[in-house]
C-alpha positions as CSV (number, residue, x, y, z in Angstrom):
1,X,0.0,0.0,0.0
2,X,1.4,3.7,-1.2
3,X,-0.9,5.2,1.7
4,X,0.7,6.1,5.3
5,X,-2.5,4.2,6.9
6,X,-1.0,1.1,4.7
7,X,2.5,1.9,5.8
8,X,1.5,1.6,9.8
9,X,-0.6,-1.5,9.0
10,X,2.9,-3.2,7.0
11,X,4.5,-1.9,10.2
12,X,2.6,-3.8,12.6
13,X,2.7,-7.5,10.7
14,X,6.1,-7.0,9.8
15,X,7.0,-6.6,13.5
16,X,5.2,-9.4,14.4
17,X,6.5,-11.6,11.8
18,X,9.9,-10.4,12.8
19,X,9.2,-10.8,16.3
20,X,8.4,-14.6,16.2
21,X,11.6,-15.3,13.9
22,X,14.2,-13.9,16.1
23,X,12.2,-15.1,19.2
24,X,13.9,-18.0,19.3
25,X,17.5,-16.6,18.9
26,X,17.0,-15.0,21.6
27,X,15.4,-17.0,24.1
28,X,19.0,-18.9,23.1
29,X,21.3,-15.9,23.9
30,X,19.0,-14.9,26.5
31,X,19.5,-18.6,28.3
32,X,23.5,-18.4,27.5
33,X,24.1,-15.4,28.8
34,X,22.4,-17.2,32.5
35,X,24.8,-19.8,32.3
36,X,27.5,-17.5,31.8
37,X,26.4,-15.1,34.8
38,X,26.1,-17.6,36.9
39,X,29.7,-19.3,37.4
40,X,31.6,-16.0,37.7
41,X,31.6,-13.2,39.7
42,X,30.1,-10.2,38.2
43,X,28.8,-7.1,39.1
44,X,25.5,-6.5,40.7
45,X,23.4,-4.7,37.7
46,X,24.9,-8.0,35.6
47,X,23.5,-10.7,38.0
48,X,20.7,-9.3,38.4
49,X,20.3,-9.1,34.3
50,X,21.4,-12.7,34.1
51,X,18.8,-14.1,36.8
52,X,16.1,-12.1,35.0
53,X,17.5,-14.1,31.7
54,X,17.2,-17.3,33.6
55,X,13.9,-16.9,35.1
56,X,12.2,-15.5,32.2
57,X,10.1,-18.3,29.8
58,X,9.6,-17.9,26.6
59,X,6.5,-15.8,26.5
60,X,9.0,-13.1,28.1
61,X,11.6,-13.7,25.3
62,X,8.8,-13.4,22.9
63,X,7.2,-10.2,24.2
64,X,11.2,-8.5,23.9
65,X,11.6,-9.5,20.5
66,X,7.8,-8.1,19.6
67,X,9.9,-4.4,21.0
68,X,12.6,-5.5,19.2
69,X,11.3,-6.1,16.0
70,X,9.2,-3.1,16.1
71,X,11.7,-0.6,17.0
72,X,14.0,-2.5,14.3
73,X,11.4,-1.6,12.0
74,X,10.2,1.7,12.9
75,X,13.2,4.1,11.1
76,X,11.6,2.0,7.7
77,X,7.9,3.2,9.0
78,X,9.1,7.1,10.0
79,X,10.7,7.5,6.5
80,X,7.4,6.5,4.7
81,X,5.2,8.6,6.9
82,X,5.1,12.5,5.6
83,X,3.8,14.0,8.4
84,X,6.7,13.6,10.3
85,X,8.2,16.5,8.3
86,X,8.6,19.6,9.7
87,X,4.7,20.6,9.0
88,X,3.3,16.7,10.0
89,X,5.2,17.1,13.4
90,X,2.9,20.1,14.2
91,X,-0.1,17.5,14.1
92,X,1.5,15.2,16.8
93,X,2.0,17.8,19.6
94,X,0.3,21.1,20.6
95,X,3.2,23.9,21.5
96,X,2.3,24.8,25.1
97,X,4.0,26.7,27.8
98,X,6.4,24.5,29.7
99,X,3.7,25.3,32.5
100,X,0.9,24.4,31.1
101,X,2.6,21.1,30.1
102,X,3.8,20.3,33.3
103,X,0.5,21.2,34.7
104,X,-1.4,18.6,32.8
105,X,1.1,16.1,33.5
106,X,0.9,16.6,37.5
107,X,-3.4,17.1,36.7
108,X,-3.4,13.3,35.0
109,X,-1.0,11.9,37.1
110,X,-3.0,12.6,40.5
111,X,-6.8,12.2,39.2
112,X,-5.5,9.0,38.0
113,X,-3.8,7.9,41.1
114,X,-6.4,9.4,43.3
115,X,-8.9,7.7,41.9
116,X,-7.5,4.5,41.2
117,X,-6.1,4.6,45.0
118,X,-9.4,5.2,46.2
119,X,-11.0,2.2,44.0
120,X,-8.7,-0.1,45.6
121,X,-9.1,1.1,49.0
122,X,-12.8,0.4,48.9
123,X,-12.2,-2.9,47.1
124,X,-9.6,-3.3,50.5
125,X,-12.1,-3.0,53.0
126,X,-14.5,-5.1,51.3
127,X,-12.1,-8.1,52.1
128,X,-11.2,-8.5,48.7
129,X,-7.5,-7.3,49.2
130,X,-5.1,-7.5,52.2
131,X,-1.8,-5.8,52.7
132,X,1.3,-8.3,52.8
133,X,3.2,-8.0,56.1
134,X,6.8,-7.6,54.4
135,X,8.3,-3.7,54.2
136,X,8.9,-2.4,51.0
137,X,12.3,-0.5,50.4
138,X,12.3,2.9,48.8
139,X,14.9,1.6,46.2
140,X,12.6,-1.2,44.8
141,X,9.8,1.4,44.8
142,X,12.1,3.8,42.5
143,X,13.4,1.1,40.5
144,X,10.1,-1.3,40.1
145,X,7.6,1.4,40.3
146,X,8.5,4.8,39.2
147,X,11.0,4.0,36.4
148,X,9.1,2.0,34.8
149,X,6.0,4.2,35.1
150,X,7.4,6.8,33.6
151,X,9.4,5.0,30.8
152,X,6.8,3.4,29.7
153,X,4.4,5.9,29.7
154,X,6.2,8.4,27.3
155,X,7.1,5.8,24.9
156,X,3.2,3.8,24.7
157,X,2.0,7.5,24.5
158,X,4.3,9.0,22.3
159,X,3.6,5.7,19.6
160,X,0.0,5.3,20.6
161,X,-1.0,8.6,21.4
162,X,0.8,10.4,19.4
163,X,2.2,8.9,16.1
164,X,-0.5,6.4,15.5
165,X,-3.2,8.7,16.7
166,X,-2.0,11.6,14.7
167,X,-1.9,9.1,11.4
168,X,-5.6,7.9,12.0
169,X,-6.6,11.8,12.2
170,X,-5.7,12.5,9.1
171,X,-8.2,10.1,7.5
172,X,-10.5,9.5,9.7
173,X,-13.0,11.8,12.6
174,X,-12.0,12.0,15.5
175,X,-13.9,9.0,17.2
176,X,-13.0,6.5,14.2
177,X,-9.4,7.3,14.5
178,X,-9.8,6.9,18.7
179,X,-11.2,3.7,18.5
180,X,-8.4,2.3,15.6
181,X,-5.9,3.5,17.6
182,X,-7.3,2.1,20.7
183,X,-8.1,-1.3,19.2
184,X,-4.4,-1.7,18.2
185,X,-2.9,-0.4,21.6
186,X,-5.3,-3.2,23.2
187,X,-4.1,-6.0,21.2
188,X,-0.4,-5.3,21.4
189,X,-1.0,-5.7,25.6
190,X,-2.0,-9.1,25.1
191,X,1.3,-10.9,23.0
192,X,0.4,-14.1,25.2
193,X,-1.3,-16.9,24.7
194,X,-3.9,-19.1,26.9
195,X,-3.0,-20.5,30.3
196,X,-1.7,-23.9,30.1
197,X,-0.5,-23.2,25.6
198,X,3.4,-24.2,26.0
199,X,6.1,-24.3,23.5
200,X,7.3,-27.7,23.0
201,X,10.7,-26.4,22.1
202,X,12.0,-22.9,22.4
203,X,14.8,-23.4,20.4
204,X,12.9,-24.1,17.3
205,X,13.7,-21.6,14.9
206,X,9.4,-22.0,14.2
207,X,8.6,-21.7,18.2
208,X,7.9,-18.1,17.8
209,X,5.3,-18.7,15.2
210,X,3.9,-21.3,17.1
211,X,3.7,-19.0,20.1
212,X,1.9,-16.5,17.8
213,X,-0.9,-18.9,16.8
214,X,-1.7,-19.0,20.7
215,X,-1.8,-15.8,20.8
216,X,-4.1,-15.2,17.8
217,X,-6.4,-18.7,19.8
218,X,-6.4,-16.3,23.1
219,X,-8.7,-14.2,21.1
220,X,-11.2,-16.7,20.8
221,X,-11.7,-16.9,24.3
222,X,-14.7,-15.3,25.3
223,X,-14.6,-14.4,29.3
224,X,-11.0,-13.3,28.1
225,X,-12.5,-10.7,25.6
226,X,-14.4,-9.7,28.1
227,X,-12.5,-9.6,31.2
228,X,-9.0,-8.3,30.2
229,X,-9.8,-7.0,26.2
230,X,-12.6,-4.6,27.4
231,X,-11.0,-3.3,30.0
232,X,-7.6,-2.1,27.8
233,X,-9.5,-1.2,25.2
234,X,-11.5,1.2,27.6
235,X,-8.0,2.6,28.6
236,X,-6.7,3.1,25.0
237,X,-9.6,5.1,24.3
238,X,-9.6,7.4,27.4
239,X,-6.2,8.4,26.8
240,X,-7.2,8.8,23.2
241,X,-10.1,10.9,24.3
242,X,-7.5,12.9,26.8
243,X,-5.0,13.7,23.8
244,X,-8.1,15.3,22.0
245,X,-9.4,17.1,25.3
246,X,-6.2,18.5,26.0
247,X,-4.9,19.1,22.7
248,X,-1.4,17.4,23.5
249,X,0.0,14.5,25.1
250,X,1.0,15.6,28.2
251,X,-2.3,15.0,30.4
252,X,-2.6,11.2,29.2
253,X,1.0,10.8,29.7
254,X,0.1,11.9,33.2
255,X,-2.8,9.9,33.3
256,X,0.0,7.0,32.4
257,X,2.2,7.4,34.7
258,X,-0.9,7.7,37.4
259,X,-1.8,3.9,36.6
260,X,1.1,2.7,36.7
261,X,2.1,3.6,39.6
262,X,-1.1,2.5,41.9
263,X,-1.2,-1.1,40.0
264,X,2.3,-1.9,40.6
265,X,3.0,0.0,44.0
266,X,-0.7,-1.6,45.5
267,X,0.3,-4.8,44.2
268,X,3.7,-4.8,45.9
269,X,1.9,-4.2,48.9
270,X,-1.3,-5.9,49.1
271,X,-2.5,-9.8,48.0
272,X,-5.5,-10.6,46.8
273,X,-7.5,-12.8,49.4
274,X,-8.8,-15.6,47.1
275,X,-11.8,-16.5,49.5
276,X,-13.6,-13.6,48.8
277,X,-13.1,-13.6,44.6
278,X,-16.3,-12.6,43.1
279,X,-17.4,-13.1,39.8
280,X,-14.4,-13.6,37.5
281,X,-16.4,-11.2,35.2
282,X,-16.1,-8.5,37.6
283,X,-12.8,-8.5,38.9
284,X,-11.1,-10.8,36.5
285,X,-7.8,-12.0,37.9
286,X,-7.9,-10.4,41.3
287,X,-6.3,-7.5,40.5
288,X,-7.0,-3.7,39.7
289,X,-7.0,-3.6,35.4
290,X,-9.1,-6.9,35.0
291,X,-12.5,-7.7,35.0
292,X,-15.6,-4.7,34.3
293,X,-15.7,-3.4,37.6
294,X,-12.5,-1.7,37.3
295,X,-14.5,0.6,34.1
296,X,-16.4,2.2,36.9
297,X,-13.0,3.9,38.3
298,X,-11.9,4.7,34.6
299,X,-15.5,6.5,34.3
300,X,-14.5,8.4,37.4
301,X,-11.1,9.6,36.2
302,X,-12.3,10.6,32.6
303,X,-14.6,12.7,34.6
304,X,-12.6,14.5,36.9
305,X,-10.3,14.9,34.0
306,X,-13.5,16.5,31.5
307,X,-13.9,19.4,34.4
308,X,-10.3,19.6,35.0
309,X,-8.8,20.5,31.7
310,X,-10.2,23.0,29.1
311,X,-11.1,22.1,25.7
312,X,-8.8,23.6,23.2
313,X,-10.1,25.8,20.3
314,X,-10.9,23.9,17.5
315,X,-8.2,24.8,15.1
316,X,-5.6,23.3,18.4
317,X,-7.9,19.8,18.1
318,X,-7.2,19.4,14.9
319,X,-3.5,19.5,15.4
């Protein structure tokens, strides 16, 4: 395809195509480099990679050379896409005051954790979580939960958000480019296949495709749709809806970092009591993102966040 749609779309296969090819390499390297760590003494930082390595399964190896591939392939998808010229570039980001930017960011970041705090502390004292007895250290809090937070949340948002997002705007309205956005940004959070779908062998130079065709099977399942697809879906498209309520990407970078940091600093601290799991269809797993109850906090935060931040003008929207 000659368009910039068809570009993004070649973009996506290729990366998974990639992805399962070099998937096993990987997973190889990965599993060498463990051994190697293991009989000598090495640095901390290089343990610490190397047990990572040697815990990981393949699903892991799989999901890094997804990332991989797709960042392999992005300089091929930037070149063909014209509105990353000087002009395009305008599209993907609002110019605002370093302010204003920084206030949307702070704005996102607390309604999010505010809100998502508060959720869990009701879903707390109705017996469904309990806080674990062990102390957590401020450095596994900075490295575990506030690092990663924040990494993660520029680069999903500056991909999702911003490039992809921006691309859909320019051929579609706003809500048909929201949801197309959306729909990709929930798919790519789910590179796994059922529980209990194994790899026979890793090292087969075909493993990774066979761990893509579980993935592509998880689809069929329908309390997953429902449980975990829903739910990510609903998140891709209130961050969508924040970058066109705010006219940039700071406030649903905020809104990012916000989530991230209540799901992984609550679940460092508290367990799920399994004797008081409800309906799998309303809290999923037992944890904060699964299952449709969670929406109801979502609805709360998109919300707070309408009456928080003013529209921008219409010709700022459109940008």
């Amino acid at each position: 395809m000659r368009s910039e749609i068809g570009a993004a779309v070649i973009w996506v296969i290729s990366s998974f195509v990639l992805g399962a090819a070099i998937a096993p390499w990987l997973y190889q390297a990965g599993k060498a480099f463990a051994e190697f760590t293991a009989v000598g003494d090495f640095p901390r930082l290089i343990e610490s990679v190397g047990g990572s390595c040697r815990r990981a399964g393949f699903g892991r190896y799989f999901n890094r050379s997804l990332l991989l591939a797709a960042l392999v392939l992005l300089p091929f998808l930037l070149r063909r896409l014209r509105f990353l010229r000087a002009e395009g570039t305008k599209r993907l980001w609002q110019k605002l005051p370093w302010k204003t930017a920084l206030i949307q960011t702070l704005a996102g970041c607390l309604i999010a954790i505010g809100v998502l705090w508060g959720f869990a502390s009701l879903l707390e004292s109705m017996g469904y979580f309990a806080p674990n007895k062990k102390s957590v250290f401020l450095g596994r809090v900075l490295s575990q939960v506030l690092v990663p937070a924040v990494g993660v949340s520029l680069v999903e948002e500056w991909l999702f958000r911003g490039l992809l997002l921006g691309l859909w705007l320019r051929y579609a309205r706003p809500l048909t480019a929201c949801i197309g956005a959306s729909l990709l940004f929930a798919v790519l959070h789910f590179v796994e296949p059922p529980l209990g779908w194994r790899v026979l062998d890793p090292t087969h130079w075909l493993a990774g495709f066979s761990l893509l065709g579980g993935i592509l099977a998880h689809f069929t399942c329908g309390i997953f749709i429902l449980t975990e697809f829903i739910p990510m879906l609903a998140v891709g498209l209130a961050l969508a809806w924040a970058r066109l309520r705010s006219g940039a990407l700071w406030l649903p970078i905020g809104l990012h970092i916000g989530w991230i940091i209540v799901l992984k600093f609550f679940t460092m601290t508290h367990h799920f009591v399994a004797a008081k799991k409800p309906n799998e269809l309303w809290l999923g797993m037992g944890d904060l993102r699964t299952g449709l109850l969670p929406l109801g906090a979502l609805a709360v935060t998109v919300v707070f966040c309408h009456f928080a931040i003013k529209r921008p003008d219409a010709s700022a929207e459109r940008d």
